[in-house]
C-alpha positions as CSV (number, residue, x, y, z in Angstrom):
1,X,0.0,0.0,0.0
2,X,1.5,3.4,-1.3
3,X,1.7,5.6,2.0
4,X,0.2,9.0,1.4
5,X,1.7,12.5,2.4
6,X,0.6,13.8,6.1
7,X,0.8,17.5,4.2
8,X,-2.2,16.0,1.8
9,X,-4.0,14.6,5.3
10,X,-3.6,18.1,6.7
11,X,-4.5,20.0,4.0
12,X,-7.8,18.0,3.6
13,X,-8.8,18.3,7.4
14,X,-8.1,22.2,7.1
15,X,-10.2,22.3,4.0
16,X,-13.0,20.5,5.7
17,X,-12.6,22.8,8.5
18,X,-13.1,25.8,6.0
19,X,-16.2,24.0,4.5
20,X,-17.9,23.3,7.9
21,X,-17.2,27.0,9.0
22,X,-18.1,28.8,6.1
23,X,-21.6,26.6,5.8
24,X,-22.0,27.4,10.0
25,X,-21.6,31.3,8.8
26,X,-24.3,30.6,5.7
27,X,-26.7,28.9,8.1
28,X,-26.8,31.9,11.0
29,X,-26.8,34.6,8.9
30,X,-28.5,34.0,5.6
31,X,-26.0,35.5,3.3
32,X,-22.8,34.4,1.6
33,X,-19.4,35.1,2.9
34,X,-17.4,37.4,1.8
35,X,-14.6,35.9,-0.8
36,X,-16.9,32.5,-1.2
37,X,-17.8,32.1,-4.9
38,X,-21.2,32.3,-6.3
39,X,-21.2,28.3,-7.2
40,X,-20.5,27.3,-3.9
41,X,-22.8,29.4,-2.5
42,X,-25.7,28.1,-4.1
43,X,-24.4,24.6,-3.2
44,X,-24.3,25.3,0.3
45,X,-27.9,27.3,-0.1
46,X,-29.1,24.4,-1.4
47,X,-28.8,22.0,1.8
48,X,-30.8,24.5,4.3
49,X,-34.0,23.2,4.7
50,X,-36.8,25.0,4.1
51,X,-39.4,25.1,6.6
52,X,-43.6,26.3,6.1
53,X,-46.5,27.3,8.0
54,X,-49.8,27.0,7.4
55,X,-52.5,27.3,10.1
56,X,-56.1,26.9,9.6
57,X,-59.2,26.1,11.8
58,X,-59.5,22.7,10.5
59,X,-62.9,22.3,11.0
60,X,-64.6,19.1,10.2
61,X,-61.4,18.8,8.1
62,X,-61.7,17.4,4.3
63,X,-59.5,16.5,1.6
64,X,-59.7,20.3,0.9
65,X,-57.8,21.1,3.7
66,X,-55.4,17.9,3.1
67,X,-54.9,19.2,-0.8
68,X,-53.9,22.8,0.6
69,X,-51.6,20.7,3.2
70,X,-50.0,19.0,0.4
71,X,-49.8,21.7,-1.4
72,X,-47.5,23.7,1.5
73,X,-45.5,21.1,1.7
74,X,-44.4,21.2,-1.7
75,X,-43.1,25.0,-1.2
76,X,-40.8,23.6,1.4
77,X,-38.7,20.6,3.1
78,X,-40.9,21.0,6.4
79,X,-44.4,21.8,6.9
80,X,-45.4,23.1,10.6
81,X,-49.2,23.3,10.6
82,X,-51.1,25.5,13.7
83,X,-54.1,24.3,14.9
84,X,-56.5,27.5,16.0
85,X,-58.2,26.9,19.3
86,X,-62.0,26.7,20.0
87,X,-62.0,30.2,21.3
88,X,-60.1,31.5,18.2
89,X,-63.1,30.1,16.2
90,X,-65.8,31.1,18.3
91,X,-64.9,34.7,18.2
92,X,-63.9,34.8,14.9
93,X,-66.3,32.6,13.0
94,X,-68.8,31.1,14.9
95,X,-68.8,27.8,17.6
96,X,-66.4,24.7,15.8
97,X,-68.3,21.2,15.0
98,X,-64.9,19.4,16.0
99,X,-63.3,20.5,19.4
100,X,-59.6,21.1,19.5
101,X,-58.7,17.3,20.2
102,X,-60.1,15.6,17.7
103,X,-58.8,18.5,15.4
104,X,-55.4,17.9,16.4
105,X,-55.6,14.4,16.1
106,X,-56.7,15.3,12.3
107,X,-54.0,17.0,11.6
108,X,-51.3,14.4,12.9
109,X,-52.6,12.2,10.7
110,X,-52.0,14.1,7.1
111,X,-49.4,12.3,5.6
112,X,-47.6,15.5,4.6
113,X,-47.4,17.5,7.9
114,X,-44.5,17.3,9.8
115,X,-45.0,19.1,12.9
116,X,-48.3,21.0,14.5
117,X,-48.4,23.4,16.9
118,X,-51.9,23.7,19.1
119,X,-53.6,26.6,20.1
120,X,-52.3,28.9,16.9
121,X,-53.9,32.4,16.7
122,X,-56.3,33.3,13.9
123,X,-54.6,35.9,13.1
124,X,-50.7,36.4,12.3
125,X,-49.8,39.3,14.9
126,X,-46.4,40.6,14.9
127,X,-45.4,38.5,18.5
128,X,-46.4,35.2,17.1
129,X,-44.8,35.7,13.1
130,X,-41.6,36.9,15.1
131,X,-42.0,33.4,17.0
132,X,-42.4,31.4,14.0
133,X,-39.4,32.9,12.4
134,X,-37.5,32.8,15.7
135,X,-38.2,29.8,18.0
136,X,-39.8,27.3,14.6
137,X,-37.5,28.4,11.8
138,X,-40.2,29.0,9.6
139,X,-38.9,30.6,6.2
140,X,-42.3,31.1,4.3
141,X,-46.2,31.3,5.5
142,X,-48.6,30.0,3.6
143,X,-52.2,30.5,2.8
144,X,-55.0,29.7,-0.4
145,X,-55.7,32.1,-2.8
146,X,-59.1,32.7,-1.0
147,X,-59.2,36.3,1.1
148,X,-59.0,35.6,5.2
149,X,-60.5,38.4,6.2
150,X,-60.7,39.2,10.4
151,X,-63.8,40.4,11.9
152,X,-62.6,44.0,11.5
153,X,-62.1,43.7,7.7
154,X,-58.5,43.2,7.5
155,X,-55.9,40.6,6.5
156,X,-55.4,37.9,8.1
157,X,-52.1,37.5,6.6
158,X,-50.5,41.5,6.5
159,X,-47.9,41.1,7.9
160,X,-46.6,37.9,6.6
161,X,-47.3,39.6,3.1
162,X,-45.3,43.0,4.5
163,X,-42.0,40.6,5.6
164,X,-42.2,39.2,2.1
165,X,-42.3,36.2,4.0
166,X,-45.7,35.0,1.9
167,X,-46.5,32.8,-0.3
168,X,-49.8,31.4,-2.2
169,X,-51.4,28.1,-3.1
170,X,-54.2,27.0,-5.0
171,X,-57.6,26.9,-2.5
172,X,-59.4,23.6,-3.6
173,X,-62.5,24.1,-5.1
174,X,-65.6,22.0,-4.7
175,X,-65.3,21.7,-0.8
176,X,-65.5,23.8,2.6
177,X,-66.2,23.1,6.0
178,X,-69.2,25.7,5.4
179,X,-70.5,22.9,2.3
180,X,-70.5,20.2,4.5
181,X,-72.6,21.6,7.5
182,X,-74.7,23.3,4.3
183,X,-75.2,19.6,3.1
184,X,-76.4,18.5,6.6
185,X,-78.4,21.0,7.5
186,X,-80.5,20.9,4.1
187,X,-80.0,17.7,2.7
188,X,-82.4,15.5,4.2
189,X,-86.3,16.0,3.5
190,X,-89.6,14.6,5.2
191,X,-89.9,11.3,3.4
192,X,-93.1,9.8,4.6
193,X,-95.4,10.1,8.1
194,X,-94.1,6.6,8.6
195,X,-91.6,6.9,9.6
196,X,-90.4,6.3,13.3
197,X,-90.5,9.3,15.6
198,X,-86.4,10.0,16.0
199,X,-85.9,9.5,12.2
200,X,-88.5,11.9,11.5
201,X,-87.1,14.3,14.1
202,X,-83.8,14.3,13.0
203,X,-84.7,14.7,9.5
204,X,-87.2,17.5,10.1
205,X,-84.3,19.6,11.8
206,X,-82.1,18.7,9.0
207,X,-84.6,20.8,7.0
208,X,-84.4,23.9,8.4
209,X,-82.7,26.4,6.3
210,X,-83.1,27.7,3.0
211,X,-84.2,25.5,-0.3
212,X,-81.6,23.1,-1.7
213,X,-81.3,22.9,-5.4
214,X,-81.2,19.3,-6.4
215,X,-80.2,18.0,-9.7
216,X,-83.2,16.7,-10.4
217,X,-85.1,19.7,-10.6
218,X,-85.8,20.0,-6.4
219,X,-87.9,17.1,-5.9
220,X,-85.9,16.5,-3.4
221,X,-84.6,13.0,-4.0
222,X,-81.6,13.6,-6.4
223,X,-78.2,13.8,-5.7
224,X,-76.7,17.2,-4.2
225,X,-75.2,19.2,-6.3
226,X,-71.7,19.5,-5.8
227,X,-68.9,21.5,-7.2
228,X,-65.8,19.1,-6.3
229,X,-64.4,17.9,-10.3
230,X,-62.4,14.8,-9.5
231,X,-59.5,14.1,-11.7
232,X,-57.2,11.1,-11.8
233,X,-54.4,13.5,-11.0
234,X,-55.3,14.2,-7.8
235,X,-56.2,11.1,-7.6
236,X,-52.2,9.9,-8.0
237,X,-51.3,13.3,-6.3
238,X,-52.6,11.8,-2.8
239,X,-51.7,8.0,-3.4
240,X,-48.4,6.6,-2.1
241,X,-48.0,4.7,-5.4
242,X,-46.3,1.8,-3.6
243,X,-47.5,-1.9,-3.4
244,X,-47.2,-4.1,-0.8
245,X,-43.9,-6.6,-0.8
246,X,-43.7,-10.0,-1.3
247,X,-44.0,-10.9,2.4
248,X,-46.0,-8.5,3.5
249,X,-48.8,-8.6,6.1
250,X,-51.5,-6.9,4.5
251,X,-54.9,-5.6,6.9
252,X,-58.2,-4.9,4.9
253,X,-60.6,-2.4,6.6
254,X,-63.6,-1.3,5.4
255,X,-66.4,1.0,5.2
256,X,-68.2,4.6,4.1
257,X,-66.2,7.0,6.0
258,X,-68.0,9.7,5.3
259,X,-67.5,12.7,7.0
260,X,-63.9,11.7,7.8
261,X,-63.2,12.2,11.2
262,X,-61.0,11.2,14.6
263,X,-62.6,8.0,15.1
264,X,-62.0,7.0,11.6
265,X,-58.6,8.2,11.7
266,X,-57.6,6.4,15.4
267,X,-59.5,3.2,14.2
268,X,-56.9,3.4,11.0
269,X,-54.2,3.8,13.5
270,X,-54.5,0.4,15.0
271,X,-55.5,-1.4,12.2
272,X,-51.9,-0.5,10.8
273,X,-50.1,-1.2,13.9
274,X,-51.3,-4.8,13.2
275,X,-49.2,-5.3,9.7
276,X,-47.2,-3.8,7.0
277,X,-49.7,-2.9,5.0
278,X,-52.9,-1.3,5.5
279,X,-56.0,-1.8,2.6
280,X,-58.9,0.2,3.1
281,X,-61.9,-0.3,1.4
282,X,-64.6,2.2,0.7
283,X,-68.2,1.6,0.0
284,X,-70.0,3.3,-3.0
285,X,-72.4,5.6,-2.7
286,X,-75.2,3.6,-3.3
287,X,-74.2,0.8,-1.0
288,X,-74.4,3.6,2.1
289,X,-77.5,4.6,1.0
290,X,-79.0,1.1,1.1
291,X,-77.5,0.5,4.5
292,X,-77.4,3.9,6.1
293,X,-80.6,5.6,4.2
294,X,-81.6,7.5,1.3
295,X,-79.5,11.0,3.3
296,X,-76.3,8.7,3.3
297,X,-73.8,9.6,2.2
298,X,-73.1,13.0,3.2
299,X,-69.6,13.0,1.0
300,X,-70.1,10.9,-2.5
301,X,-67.3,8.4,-2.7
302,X,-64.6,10.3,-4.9
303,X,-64.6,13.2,-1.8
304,X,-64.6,10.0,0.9
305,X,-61.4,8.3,-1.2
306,X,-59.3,11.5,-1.2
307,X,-59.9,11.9,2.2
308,X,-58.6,8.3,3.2
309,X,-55.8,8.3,1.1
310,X,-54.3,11.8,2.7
311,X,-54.0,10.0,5.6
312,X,-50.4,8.8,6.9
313,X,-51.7,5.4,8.1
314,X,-53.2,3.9,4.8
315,X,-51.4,2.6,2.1
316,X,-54.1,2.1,-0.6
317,X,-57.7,2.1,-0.8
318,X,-60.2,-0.2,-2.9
319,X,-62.7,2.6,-4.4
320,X,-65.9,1.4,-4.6
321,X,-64.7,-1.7,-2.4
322,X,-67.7,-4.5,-2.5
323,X,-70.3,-4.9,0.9
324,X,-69.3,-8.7,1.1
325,X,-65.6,-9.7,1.3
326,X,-65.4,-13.1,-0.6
327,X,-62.3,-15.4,-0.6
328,X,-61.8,-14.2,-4.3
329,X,-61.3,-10.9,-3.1
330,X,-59.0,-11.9,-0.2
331,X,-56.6,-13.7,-2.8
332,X,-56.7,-11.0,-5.6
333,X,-55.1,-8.8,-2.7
334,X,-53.3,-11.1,-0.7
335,X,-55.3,-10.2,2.8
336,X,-53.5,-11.3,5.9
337,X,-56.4,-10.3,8.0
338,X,-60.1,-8.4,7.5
339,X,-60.8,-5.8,10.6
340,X,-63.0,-4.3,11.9
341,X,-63.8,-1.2,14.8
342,X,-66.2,-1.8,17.9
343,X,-67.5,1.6,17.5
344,X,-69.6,1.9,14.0
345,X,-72.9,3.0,12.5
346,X,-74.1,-0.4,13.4
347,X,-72.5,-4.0,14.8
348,X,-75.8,-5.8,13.8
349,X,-73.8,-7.8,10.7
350,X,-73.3,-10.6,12.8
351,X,-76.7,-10.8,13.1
352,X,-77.8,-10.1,9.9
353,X,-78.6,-13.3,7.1
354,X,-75.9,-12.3,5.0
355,X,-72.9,-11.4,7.1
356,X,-70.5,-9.4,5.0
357,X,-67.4,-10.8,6.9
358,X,-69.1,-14.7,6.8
359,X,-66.1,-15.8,4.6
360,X,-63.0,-14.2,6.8
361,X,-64.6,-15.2,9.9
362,X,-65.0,-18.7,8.4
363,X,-61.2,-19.1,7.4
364,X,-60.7,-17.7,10.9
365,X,-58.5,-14.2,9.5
366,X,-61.5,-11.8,11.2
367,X,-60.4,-9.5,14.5
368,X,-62.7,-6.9,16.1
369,X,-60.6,-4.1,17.1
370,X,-61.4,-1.8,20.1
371,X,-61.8,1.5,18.5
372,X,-60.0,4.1,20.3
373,X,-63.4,7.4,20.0
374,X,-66.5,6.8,20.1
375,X,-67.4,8.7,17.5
376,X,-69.7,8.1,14.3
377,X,-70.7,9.8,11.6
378,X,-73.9,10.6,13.3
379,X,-72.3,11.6,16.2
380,X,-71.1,14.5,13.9
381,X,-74.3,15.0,12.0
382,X,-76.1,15.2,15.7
383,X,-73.7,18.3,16.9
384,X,-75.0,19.5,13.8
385,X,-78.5,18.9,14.1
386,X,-78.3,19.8,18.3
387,X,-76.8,23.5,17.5
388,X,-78.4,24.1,14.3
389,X,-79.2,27.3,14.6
390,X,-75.9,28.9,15.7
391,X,-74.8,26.8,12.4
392,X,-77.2,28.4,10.5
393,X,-76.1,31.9,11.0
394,X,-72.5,31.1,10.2
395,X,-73.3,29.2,7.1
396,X,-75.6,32.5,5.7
397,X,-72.4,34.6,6.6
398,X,-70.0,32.6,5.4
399,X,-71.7,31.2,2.2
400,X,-71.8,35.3,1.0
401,X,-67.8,35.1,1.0
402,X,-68.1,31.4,-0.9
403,X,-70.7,33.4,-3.7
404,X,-68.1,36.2,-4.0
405,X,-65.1,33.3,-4.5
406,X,-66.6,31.9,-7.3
407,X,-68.0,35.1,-8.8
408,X,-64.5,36.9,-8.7
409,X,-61.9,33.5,-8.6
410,X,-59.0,34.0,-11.0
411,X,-57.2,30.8,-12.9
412,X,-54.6,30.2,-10.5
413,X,-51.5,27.8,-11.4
414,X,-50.3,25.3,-10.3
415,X,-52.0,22.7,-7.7
């Protein structure tokens, strides 16, 4: 072995030395050395990581908000999100459906956050953008191209837009919090004087409100209009677009998750803890209806997919995914084990003639799971339906700012 010249070991320590002190320089201060060439200073730019902010109420949170999530993330190498609290949203928008826990819980479980911070402030003051840029590291903050406008008519994001620390994404169209509470509070009409007294009841406060147009001219039994446009890109913009290996251990859970929410999301949780691979299948639209009533589902089932696949604990969903799981189905996708929460709509399939999990159960590959909430998607719909009032008066205030939106939206690129 040729030996090697301690001058040529020196010299290379001392030039590593250089490196690491000029990069330390670059880091705390943002701006390239004096004497340090322009090539290497892009290099070195290059490996500081860029860390964003978004913040948002997260209200009843949808693949809206998971679309402008992923689209924040994209500006950066980091995305912090901040969680508003309920008294945030109270003063500034009216009581929350989902209290600050389960929000939080929501926002964990987007596959492209990276950090959350609780109890954000609606608005960016000057104490808390100095904190983000300070104590979190945050380079940019980001917000849709929809106006956030405070109670006293001003911007939300002034000062963030005054630092030139700003930047703007693409609001998703098609979906708010405000269209979902809209779609229960007006969706369901008086179907006959037969029926029982609590379905009646909670059907007749589900009425209150203005008229819904329908698609089928108002009678009332057509499908809601709706303005989301699915697309196969976003489709493949919110899948992981990886299989499962050769070996793996793949768990199948199903169902309508509509109206996405904690209990969904902690139920997914365990299920994944359980195997490499989580498969989740969701029912069509006309499967919840004929199991959960002609007001089912809330979401249609290309809104319910998007919203599955944003979170971080699936790995691929079955769109559409049949009632019964058959053997055939089991081998096509080579399921280790079928799953299924204790807290649901309803645990009557045991009971029922045709149990939809006859064939797992049967080859002995069926586990109830203890579901971490008990929460439903009627538990949802009933905080509705028990405050409807106060969520009446937001949804008039709110849906004047969603008319002017779409009356005055620009084409904005890039999504």
């Amino acid at each position: 072995m040729s030996k090697i010249p301690s001058t040529y070991l020196i010299g290379g320590t001392v030039a590593v030395a250089v490196a690491v002190g000029l990069y330390l320089r670059v880091a705390k201060n943002g701006i390239p050395p004096e004497g340090l060439g322009l090539t290497w200073w892009r290099k070195i730019k290059k490996k500081k990581v860029v860390r964003v902010y978004m913040d948002g109420c997260f209200d009843m949170m949808h693949y809206g908000h998971c679309n402008a999530l992923r689209q924040a993330r994209a500006l950066g190498d980091q995305l912090v999100v901040g969680v508003v609290s309920d008294a945030e949203i109270i003063v500034n928008k009216g009581p929350p459906v989902t209290p600050l826990h389960e929000r939080m819980i929501m926002v964990k479980a987007v596959k492209w956050v990276d950090e959350v911070i609780c109890d954000a402030p609606y608005a960016i003051t000057e104490d808390f953008m100095k904190k983000l840029f300070d104590e979190y590291n945050i380079d940019y903050i980001i917000h849709g191209d929809d106006p956030c406008v405070l109670p006293d008519g001003t911007d939300a994001y002034a000062l963030a837009k005054k630092a030139g620390r700003y930047k703007q994404i693409k609001r998703t169209e098609g979906v708010s919090s405000t269209d979902i509470v809209g779609r229960m509070l007006l969706c369901v009409r008086e179907r006959s004087v037969s029926d029982n007294h609590n379905h009646s009841s909670l059907q007749r406060q589900f009425s209150h409100g203005h008229g819904q147009k329908f698609e089928d001219g108002g009678s009332g039994t057509g499908t809601r209009i709706s303005h989301f446009l699915p697309t196969s890109r976003r489709i493949v913009q919110f899948s992981n677009g990886k299989g499962p290996g050769p070996d793996a251990h793949i768990v199948y859970i199903d169902g309508a998750f509509d109206l996405f929410h904690a209990g969904h999301v902690e139920i997914l949780r365990v299920a994944r803890e359980l195997g490499d691979f989580l498969l989740v299948g969701i029912h069509n639209d006309q499967t919840v209806s004929a199991k959960r009533g002609v007001h089912r589902p809330i979401m249609n089932l290309h809104e319910r997919s998007l919203s599955v696949l944003a979170c971080r604990y699936v790995d691929e969903v079955i769109i559409g995914a049949p009632w019964e799981v058959s053997k055939d189905m089991i081998t096509t996708f080579n399921i280790s084990v079928v799953v299924q929460g204790t807290v649901a709509e309803s645990n009557d399939f045991q009971k029922e003639k045709d149990n939809p999990y006859a064939v797992p159960i049967s080859m002995g590959i069926f586990k109830a799971l203890e579901s971490p909430l008990d929460i439903t998607t009627t538990t949802i719909i009933r905080r509705i339906v028990a405050n409807h009032e106060a969520y009446q008066k937001r949804n008039e205030k709110k849906a004047a700012s969603e008319r002017r939106y779409y009356e005055d939206k620009t084409y904005v690129s890039g999504d």
